[in-house]
Residue frames as qw, qx, qy, qz and C-alpha x, y, z in Angstrom:
[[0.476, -0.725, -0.362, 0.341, 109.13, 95.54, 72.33],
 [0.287, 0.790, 0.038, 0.540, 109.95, 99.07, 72.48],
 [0.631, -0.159, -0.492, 0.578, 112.67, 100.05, 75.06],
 [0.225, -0.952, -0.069, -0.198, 111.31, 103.19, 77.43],
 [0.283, -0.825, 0.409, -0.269, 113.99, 103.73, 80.04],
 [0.729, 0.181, -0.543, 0.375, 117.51, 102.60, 81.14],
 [0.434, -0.822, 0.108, -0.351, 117.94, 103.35, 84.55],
 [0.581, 0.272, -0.480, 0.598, 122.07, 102.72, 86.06],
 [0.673, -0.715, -0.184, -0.041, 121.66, 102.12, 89.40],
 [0.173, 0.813, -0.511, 0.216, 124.97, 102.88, 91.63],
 [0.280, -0.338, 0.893, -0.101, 125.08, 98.95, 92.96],
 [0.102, 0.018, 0.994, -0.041, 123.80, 96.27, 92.44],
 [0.567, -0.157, -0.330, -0.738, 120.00, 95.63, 91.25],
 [0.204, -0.014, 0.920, -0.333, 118.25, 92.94, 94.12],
 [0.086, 0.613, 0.772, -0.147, 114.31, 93.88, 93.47],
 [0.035, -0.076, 0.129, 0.988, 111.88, 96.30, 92.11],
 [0.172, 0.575, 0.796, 0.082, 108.29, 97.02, 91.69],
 [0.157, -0.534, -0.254, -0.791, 105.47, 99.89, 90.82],
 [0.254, 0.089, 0.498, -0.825, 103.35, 101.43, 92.79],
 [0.375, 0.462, 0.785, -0.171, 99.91, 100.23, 92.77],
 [0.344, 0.794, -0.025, -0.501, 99.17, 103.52, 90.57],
 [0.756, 0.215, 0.313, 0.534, 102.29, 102.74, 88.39],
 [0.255, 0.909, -0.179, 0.278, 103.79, 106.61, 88.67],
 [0.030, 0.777, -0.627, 0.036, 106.68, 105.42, 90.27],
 [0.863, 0.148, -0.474, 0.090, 109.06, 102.59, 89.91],
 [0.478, -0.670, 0.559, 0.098, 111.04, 101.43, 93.61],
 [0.648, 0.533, -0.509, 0.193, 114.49, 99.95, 92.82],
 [0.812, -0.545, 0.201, 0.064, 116.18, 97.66, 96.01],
 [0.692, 0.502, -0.398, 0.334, 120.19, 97.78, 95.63],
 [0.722, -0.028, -0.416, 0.551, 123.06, 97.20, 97.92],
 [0.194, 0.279, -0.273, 0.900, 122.98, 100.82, 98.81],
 [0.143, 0.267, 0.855, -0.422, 119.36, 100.78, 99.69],
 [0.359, 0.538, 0.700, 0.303, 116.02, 101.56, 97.51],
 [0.071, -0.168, 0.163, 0.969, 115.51, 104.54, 95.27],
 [0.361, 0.701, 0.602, -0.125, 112.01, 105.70, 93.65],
 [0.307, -0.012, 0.461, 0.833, 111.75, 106.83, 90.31],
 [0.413, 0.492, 0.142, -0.753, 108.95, 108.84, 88.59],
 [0.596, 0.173, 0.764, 0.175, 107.71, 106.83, 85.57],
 [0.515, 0.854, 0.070, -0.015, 106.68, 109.83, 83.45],
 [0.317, 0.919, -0.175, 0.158, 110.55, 111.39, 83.77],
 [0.943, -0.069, -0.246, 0.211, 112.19, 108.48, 85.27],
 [0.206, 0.608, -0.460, 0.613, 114.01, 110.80, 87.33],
 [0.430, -0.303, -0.770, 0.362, 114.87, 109.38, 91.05],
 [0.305, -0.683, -0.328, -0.577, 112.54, 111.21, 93.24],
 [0.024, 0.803, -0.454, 0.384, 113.97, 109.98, 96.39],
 [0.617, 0.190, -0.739, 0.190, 115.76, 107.48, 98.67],
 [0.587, -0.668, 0.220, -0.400, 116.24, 105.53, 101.53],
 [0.605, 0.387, -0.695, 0.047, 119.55, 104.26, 102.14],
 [0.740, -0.282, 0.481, -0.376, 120.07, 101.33, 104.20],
 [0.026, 0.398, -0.873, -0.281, 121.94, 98.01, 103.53],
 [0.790, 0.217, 0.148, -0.553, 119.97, 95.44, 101.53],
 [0.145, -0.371, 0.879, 0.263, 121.02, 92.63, 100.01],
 [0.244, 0.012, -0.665, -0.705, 119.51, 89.74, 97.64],
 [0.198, -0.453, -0.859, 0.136, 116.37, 89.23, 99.75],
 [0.171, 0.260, 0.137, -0.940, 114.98, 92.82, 99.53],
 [0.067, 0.260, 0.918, 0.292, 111.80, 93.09, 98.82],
 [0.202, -0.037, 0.070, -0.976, 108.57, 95.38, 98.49],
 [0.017, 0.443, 0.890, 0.111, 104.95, 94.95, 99.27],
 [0.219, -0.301, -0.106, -0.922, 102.55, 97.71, 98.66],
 [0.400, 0.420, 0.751, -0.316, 99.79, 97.95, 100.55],
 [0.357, 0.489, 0.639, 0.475, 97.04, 98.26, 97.55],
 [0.332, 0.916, 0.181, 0.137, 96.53, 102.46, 97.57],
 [0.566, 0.660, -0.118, 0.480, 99.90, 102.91, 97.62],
 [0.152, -0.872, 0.231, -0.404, 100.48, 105.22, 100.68],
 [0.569, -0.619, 0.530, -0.108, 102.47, 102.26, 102.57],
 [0.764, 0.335, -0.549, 0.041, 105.04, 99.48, 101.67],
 [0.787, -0.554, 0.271, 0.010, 106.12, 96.95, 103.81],
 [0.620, 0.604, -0.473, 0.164, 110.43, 96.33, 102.91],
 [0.953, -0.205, -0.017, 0.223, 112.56, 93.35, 103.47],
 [0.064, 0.860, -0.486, -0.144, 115.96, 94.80, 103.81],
 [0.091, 0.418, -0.902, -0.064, 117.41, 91.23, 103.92],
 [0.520, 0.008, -0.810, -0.272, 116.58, 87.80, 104.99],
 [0.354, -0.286, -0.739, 0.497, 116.01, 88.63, 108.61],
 [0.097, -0.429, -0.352, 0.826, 114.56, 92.55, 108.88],
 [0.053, -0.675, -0.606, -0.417, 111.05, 94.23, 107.65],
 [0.032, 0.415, 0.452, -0.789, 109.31, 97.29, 108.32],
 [0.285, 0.730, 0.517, 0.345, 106.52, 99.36, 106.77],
 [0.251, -0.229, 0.125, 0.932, 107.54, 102.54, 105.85],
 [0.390, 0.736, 0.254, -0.491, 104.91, 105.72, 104.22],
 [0.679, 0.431, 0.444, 0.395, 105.56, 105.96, 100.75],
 [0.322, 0.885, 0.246, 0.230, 105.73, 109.41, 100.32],
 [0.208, -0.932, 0.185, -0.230, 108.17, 110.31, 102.55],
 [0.808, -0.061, -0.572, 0.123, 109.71, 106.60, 103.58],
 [0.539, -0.429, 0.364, -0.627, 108.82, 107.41, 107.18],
 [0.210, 0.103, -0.949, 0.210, 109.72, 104.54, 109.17],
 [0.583, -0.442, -0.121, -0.671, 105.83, 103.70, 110.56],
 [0.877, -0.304, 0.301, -0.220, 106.58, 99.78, 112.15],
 [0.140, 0.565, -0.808, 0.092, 109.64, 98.13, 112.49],
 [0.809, -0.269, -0.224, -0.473, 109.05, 94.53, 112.65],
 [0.658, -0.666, 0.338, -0.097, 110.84, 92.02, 114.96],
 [0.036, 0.445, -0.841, -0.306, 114.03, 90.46, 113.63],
 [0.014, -0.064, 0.980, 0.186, 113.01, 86.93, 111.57],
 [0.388, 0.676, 0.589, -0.212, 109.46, 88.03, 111.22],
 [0.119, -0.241, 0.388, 0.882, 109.05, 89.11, 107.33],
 [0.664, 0.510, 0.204, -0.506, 105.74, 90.24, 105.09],
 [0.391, -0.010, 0.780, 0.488, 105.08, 87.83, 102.09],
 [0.009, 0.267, 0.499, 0.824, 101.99, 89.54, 101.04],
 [0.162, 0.181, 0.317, -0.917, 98.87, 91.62, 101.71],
 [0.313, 0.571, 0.758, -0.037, 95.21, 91.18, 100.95],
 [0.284, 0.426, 0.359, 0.780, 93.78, 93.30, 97.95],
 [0.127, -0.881, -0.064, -0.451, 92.14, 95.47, 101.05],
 [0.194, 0.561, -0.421, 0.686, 94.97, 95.92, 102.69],
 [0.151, -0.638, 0.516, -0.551, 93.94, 94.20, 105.44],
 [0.869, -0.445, 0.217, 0.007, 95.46, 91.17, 106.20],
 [0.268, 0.698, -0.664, -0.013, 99.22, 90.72, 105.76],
 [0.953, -0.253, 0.026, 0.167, 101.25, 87.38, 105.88],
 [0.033, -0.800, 0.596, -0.057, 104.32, 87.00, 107.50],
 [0.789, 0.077, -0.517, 0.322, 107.22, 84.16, 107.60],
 [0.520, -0.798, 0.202, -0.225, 108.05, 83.92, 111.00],
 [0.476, -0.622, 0.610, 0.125, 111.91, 82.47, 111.37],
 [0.401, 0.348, -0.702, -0.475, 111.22, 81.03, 107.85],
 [0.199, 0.070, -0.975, -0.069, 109.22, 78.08, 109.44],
 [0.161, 0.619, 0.756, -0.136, 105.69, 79.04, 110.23],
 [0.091, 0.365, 0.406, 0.833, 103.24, 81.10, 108.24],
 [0.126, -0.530, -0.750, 0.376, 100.79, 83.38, 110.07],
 [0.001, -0.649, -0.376, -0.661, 98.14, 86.11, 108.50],
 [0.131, -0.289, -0.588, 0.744, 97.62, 88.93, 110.79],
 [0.058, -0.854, -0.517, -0.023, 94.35, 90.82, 110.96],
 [0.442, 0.094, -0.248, 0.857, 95.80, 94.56, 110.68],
 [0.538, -0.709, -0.315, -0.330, 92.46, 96.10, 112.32],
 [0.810, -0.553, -0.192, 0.016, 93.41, 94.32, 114.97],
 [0.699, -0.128, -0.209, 0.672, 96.83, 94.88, 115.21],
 [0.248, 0.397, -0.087, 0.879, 96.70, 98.75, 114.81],
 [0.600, -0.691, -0.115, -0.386, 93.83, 98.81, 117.64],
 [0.810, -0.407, -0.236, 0.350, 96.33, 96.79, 119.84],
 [0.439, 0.125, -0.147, 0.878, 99.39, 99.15, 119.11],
 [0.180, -0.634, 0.067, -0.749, 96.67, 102.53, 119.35],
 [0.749, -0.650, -0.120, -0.035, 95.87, 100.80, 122.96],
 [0.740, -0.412, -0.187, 0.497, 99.43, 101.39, 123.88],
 [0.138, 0.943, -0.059, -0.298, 99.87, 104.80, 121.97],
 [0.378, -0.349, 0.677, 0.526, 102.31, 103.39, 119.05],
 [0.624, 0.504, 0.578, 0.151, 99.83, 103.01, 116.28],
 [0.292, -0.102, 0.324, 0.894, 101.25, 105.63, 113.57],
 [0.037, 0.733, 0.534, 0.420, 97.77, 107.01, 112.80],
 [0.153, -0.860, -0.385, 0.299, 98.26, 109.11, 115.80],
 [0.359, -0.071, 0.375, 0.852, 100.83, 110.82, 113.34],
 [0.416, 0.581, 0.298, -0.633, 98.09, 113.64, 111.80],
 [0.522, 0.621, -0.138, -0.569, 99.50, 113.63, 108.73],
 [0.047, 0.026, 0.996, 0.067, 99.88, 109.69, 107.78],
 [0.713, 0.027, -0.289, -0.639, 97.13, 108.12, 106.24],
 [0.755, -0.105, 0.318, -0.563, 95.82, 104.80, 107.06],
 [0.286, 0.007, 0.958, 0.034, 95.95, 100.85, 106.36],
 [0.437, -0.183, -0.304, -0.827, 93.67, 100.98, 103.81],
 [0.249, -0.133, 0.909, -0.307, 91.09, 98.93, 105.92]]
């Protein structure tokens, strides 16, 4: 094996993945998660926020949204490009994973039932109350 890149976080290491693409690497630490560029493994940019060893990342599959566990109790999905907050989810409801189109997600609800959500369906419910994040112009989409 042929060692590319050291990368000295400034706490702790919890979690980490690519982006579906694989041009950037996130990094979950104590302080909260950094993105790197994979060509020049410089950090590109952050979003702090306390995290601990139950962080966690789920792309959706093109990339433009991640849903992150800060801990064992608190999710949201955040834009990628910007980490715009988009949906904040209710304490003890966390994403475990996403369908390869990006639309259906499971969650752990209080860690003792499992339950897939249709996200169609959920962003039609939220745009009925004016909260879906599409009405944002320049946000892209669930892929659906």
């Amino acid at each position: 094996m042929t060692l590319v890149q050291t990368i000295d976080g400034d706490s702790e290491v919890f979690n980490f993945a690519f982006t579906p693409r694989g041009n950037e690497l996130a990094v979950a630490t104590r302080a909260g998660v950094q993105f790197y560029d994979s060509t020049s493994w410089h950090r590109t940019r952050s979003l702090p926020m306390r995290m601990d060893t139950y962080a966690n990342f789920i792309f959706a599959p093109d990339g433009e949204t991640v849903w992150i566990s800060s801990d064992a109790r608190s999710a949201a999905l955040y834009r990628v490009r910007d980490l715009k907050i988009l949906l904040p989810l209710p304490v003890d409801i966390l994403p475990l994973a996403v369908t390869s189109d990006g639309r259906h997600l499971a969650v752990s609800v209080e860690s003792r039932r499992l339950q897939v959500w249709d996200l169609e369906e959920v962003r039609k419910q939220l745009g009925d109350l004016g909260l879906d994040w599409v009405s944002d112009p320049v946000a892209r989409t669930v892929p659906r």
